[in-house]
C-alpha positions in Angstrom: -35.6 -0.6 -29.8 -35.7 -1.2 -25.9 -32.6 0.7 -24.1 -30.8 -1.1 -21.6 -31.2 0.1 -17.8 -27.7 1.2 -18.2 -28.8 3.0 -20.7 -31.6 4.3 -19.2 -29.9 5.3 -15.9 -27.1 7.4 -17.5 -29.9 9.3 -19.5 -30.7 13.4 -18.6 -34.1 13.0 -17.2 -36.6 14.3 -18.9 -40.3 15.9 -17.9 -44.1 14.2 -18.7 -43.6 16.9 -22.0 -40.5 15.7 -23.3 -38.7 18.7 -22.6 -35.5 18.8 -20.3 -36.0 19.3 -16.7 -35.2 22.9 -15.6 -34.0 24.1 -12.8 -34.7 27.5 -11.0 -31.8 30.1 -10.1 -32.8 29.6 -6.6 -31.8 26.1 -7.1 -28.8 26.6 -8.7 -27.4 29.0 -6.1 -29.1 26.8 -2.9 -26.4 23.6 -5.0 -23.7 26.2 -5.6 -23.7 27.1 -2.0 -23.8 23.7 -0.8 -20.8 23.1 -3.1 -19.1 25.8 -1.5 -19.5 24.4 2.0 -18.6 21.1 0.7 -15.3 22.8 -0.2 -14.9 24.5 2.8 -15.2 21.6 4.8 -12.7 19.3 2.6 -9.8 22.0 2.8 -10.8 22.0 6.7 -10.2 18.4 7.0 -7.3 18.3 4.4 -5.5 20.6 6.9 -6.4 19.1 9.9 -4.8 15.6 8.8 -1.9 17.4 7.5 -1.3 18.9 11.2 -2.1 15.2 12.4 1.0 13.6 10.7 3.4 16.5 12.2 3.2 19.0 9.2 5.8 17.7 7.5 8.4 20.1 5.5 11.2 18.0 4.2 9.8 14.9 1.8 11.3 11.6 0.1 9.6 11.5 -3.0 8.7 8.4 -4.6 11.7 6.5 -6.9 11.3 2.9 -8.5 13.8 0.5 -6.9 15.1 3.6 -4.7 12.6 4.9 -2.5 12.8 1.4 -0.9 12.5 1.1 3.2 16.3 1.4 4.3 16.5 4.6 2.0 13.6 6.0 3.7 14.3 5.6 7.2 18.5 7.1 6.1 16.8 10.1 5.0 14.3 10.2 7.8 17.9 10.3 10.0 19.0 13.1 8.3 15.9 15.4 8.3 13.2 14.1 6.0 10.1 14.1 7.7 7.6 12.3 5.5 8.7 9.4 2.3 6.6 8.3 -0.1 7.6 4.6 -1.4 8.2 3.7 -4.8 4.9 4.0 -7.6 3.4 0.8 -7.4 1.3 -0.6 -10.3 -2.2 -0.8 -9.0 -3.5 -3.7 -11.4 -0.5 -6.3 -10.8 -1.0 -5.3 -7.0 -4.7 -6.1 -7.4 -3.3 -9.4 -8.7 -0.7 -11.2 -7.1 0.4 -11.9 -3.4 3.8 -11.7 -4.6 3.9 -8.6 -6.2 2.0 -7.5 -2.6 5.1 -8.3 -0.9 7.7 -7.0 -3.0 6.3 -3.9 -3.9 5.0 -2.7 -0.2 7.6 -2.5 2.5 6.0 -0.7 5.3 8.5 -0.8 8.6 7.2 -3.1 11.3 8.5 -0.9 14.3 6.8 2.1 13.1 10.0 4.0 12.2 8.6 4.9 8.5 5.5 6.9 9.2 4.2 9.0 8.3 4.3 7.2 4.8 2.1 7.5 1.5 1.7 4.8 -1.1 1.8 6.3 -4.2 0.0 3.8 -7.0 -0.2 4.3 -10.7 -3.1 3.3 -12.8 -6.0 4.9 -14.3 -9.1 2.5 -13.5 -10.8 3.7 -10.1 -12.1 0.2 -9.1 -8.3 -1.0 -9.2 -7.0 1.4 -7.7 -9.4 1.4 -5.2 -9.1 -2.2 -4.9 -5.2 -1.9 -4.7 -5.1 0.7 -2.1 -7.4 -0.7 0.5 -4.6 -3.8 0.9 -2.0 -0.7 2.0 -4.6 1.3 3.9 -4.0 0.1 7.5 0.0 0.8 6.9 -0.1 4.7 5.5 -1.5 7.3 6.0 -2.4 8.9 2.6 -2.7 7.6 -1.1 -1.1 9.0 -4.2 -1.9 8.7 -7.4 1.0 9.5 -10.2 -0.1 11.8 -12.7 4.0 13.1 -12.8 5.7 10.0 -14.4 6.8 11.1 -18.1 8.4 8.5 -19.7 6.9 6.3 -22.5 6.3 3.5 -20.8 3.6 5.6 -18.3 2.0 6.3 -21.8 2.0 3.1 -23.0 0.8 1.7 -19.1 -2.5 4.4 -18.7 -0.7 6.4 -15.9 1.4 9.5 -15.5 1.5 13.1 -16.9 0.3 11.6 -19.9 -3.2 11.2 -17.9 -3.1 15.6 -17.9 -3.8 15.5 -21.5 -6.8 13.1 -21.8 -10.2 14.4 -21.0 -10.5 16.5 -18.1 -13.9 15.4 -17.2 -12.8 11.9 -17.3 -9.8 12.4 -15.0 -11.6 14.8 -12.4 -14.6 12.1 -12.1 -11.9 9.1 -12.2 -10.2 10.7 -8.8 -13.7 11.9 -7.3 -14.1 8.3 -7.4 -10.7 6.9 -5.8 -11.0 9.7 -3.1 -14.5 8.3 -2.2 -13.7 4.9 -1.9 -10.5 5.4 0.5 -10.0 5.6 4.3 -7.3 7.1 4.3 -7.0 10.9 2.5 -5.9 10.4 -1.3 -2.7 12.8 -2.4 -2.3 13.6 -6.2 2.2 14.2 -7.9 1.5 15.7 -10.9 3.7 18.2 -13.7 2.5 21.0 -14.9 0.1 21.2 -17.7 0.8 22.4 -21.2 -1.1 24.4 -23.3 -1.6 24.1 -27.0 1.8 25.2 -27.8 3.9 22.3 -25.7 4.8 25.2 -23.1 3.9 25.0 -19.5 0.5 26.7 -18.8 0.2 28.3 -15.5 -3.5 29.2 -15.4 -4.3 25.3 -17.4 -2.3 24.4 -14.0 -4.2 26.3 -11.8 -7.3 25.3 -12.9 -6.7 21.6 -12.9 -5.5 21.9 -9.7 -8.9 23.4 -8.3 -11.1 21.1 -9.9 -8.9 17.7 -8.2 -9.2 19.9 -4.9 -13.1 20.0 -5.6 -12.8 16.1 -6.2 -11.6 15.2 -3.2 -7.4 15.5 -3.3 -6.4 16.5 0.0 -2.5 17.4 -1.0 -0.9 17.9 -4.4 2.7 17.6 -4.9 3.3 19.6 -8.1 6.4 19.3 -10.1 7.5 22.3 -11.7 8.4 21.4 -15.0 5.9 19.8 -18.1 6.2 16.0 -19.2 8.5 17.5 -22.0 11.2 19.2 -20.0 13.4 15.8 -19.6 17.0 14.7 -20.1 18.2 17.1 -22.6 15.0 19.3 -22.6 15.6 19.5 -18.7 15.2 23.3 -17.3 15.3 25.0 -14.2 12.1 24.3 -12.5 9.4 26.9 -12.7 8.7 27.5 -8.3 6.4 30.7 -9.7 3.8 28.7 -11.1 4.0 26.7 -7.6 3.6 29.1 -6.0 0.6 30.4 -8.1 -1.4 27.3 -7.6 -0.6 27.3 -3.8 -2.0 30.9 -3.6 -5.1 29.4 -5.8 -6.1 26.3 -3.7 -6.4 25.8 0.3 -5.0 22.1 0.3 -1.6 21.8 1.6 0.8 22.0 -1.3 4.5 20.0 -1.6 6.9 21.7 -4.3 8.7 19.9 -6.5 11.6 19.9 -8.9 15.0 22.0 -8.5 16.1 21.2 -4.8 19.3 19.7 -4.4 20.4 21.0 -1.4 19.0 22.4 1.6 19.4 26.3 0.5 17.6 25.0 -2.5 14.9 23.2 0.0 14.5 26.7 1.8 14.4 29.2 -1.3 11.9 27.1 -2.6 9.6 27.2 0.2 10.2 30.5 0.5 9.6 31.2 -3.6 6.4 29.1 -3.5 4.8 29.2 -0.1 4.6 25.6 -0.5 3.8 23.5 2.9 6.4 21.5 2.0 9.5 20.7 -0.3 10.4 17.2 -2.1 14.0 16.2 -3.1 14.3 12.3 -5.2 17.5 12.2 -7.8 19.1 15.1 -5.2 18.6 12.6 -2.0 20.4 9.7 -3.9 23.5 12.0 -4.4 23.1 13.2 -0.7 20.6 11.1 2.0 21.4 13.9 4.1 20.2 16.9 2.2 18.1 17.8 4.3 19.9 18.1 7.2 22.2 20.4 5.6 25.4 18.5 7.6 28.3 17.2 5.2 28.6 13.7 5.8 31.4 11.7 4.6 29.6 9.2 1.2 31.5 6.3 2.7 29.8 7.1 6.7 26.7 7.0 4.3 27.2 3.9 2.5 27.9 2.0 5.6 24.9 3.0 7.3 23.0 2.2 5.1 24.0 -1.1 4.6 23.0 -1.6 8.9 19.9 -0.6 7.7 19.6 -2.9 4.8 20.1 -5.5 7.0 18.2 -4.4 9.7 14.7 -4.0 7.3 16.4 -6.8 4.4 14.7 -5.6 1.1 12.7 -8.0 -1.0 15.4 -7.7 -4.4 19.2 -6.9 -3.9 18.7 -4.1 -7.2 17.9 -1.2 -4.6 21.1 -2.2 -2.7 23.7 -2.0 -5.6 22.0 1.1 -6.7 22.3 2.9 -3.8 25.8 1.9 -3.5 27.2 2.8 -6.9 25.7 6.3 -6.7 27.0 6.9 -3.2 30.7 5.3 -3.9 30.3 6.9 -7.8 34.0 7.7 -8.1 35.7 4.5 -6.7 32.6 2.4 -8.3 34.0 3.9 -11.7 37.6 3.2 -11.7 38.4 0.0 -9.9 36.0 -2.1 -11.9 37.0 -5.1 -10.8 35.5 -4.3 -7.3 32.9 -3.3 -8.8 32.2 -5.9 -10.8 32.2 -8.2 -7.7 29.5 -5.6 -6.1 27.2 -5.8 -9.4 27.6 -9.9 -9.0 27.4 -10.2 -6.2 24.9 -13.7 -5.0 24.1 -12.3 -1.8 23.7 -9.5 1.2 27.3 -10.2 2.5 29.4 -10.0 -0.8 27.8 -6.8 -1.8 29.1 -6.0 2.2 32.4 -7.6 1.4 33.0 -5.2 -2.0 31.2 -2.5 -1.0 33.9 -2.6 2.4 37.1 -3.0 -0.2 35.8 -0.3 -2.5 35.6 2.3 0.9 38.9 1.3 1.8 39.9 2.7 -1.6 37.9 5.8 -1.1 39.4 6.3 2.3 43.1 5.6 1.5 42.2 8.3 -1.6 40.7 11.3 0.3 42.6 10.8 3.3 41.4 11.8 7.2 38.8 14.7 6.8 38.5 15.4 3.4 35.6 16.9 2.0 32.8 14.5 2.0 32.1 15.3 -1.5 33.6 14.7 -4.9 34.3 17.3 -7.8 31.8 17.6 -10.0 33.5 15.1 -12.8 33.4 12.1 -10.1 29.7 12.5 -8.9 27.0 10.7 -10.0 24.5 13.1 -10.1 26.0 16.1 -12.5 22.7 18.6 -11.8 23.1 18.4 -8.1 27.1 19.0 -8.4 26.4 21.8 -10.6 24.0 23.4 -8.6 26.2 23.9 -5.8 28.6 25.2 -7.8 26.4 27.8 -8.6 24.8 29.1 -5.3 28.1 29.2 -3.8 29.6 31.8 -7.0 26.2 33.2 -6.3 26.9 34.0 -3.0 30.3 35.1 -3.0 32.0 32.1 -1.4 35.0 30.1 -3.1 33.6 27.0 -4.5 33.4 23.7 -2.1 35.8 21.7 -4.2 39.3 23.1 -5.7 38.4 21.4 -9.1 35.2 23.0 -9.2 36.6 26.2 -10.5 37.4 25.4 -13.7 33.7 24.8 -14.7 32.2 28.1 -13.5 33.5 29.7 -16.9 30.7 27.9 -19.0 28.1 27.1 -16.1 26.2 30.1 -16.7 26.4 29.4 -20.5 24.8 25.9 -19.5 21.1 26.7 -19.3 20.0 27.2 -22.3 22.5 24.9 -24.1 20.9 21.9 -26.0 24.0 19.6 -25.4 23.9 18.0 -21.8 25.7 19.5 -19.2 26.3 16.2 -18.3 28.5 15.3 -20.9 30.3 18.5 -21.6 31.3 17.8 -17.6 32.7 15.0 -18.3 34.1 16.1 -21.3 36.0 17.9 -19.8 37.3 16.3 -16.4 40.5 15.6 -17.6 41.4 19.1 -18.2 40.4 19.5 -14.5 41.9 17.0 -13.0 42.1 13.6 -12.3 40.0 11.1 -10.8 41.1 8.0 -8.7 44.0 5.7 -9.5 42.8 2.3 -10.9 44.1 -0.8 -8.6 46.2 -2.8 -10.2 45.1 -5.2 -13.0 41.7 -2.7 -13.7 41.0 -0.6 -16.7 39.4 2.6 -15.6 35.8 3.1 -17.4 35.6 5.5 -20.1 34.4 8.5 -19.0 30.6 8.3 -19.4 30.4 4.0 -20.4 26.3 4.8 -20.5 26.7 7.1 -23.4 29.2 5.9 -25.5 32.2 7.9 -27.5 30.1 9.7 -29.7 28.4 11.5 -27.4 31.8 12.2 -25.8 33.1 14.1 -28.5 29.7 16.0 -28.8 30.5 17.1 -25.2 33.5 17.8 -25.5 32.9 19.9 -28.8 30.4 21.7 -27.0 32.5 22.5 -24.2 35.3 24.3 -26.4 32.3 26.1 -28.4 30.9 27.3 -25.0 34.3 28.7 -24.2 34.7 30.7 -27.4 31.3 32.7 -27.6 29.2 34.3 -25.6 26.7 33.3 -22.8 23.9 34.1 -24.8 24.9 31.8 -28.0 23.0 28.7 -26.6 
């Protein structure tokens, strides 16, 4: 039967004899060279373009309805020096205007650069297609290979991409990085082996072939698709560090900063060019700056800036505000019930005002911008501070904090969140705002639900009657 030219083109070409074409060593090593150079080169101009956008340190990384515009340029006040926005699905981009417009905010006065579009998908003419729409607005693409929840399995995108064919995947980017203008960046997790455990030479070796594809910067998160929610560990910054020593593209760590110690320690750790924060920003904008600014001083700015770059949905907004104004948001639910219903820009302004008012009338002229650990949003980051300051010798940073450090160490290993066993036990600790009058206070954890709540709790007084090493 006749083969098609497709056929015929993807064929190994053959000689007059039949036999495969052979090649000589002298051949080989003359393309090895060349592949060498070609190497050489890429690196050279990977470096140069990081130099060209101000070799950025501290990064935003990218968050679904959180990494919006507003949030970018707060953390750009407060030390962040590059922001990647939220992934963006490259086939709906491809195919409507008005997913264009809600899903790419670039700032029109040029106070959001440098920037990278990170886009998720696993087609190369989509992405291609998707990108060159953002192109003239960023100055790198990103592809996510890091996402690992089920819905990146289920969409053809995310660390679930590490485990299909490596041949595939290499030839898929070579592609993308080709068909750009602009240099294409790579977020991915680090790769398993055959056992579920994180690989570092797998990693490593990965890594080199997307460098020899065309990536000019890999943000690598140091924990596998597995090590989520309760599987959660402490980021692994010596396997970062072994795949910066490996490759010659500028490298961004990922995964265990939440402050801006952390942000340092793991530069230092990893010899990373750069360090990326996203769950510890929304707890703290101003990470990076290492200042301890009030959450209320926070909120309000960056409500100017919501109004000064309006976002396309009012999600983003309410988010942003319940995480910063956690404790209040939590016990005077009528307000905050106003703030989640809120029709428009100016009631969100109008609760969001009411609900400070409660904070500040709480914590009183110069109180410690942040909240015990029981009150935060974000338990890991809280916890984390409690730890590098018994680390380091200093009393903790909040009275109520001290109560905790008898099980923290026990934590790490433990297969009950720490989340839950924190709340658990807040009300051996101390207690949280008074509810206005006419409001029920939340339960303690209303995402989770009572069962979980006694699990916490009985892990807590289990964690207090053995030793660390019981976990």
């Amino acid at each position: 039967a006749a083969r098609s030219v497709g056929a015929r083109a993807c064929a190994v070409p053959r000689s007059r004899l039949g036999s495969p074409v052979r090649t000589s060593s002298r051949t080989r090593c003359s393309a090895v060279v060349e592949g060498m150079a070609d190497l050489v080169a890429h690196i050279a101009r990977a470096r140069a373009w990081w130099v060209s956008i101000g070799a950025p340190i501290y990064v935003v990384g990218p968050m679904v309805d959180h990494s919006e515009l507003p949030f970018r340029v707060l953390c750009r006040r407060y030390g962040a020096t590059l922001a990647y926005t939220p992934m963006i699905h490259a086939a709906q981009f491809n195919q409507s205007s008005k997913t264009r417009k809600r899903a790419f905010d670039p700032s029109p006065d040029g106070a959001d650069r440098p920037l990278v579009a990170q886009f998720a998908g696993c087609d190369a003419a989509t992405i291609i297609a998707a990108a060159k729409h953002v192109e003239a607005s960023v100055d790198a693409v990103d592809l996510n290979f890091g996402c690992p929840q089920k819905i990146a399995c289920r969409g053809g995108y995310g660390s679930f991409l590490l485990e299909r064919d490596w041949d595939w995947l290499v030839g898929m980017v070579a592609q993308v990085a080709r068909g750009l203008n602009v240099p294409l960046t790579l977020k991915l997790r680090l790769v398993m082996g055959p056992d579920g455990t994180a690989s570092i030479e797998r990693t490593v070796e990965l890594c080199r072939r997307l460098e020899q594809a065309g990536v000019s910067l890999i943000t690598l998160h140091g924990r596998t698709r597995l090590e989520i929610k309760r599987e959660q560990r402490q980021a692994d910054w010596a396997a970062i560090g072994a795949v910066r020593r490996a490759l010659g593209i500028p490298i961004i760590a990922n995964g265990g900063v939440y402050t801006l110690a952390d942000a340092r320690a793991c530069i230092e750790a990893t010899g990373a060019d750069g360090v990326m924060s996203a769950e510890g920003l929304l707890e703290d904008p101003a990470l990076f700056s290492g200042l301890s600014v009030p959450r209320e001083n926070i909120a309000q700015e960056y409500l100017e800036l919501a109004r000064q770059y309006p976002p396309f949905s009012l999600r983003p907004v309410r988010g942003h505000l319940f995480k910063l104004l956690h404790a209040e948001a939590t016990t005077h639910t009528l307000l905050a019930r106003k703030m989640q219903t809120a029709r428009n820009f100016e009631e969100i302004v109008a609760a969001t005002n009411v609900l400070i008012s409660a904070r500040v009338a709480r914590r009183g002229a110069g109180a410690d911008a942040r909240d015990p650990i029981h009150l935060a949003w974000y338990f890991r980051h809280r916890v984390h501070i409690a730890r590098a300051e018994a680390a380091a010798g200093a009393p903790a940073g909040d009275a109520l904090e001290g109560p905790y450090e008898s099980f923290l160490a026990q934590s790490a290993n433990c297969p009950v969140p720490l989340a839950l066993v924190v709340r658990a036990s807040s009300a051996d600790a101390g207690a949280g705002p008074a509810p206005c009058e006419g409001e029920e206070p939340l339960p303690p954890d209303n995402r989770r639900g009572e069962k979980r709540l006694r699990e916490g709790a009985a892990a807590l007084a289990a964690a207090s009657a053995v030793a660390a090493d019981s976990c």
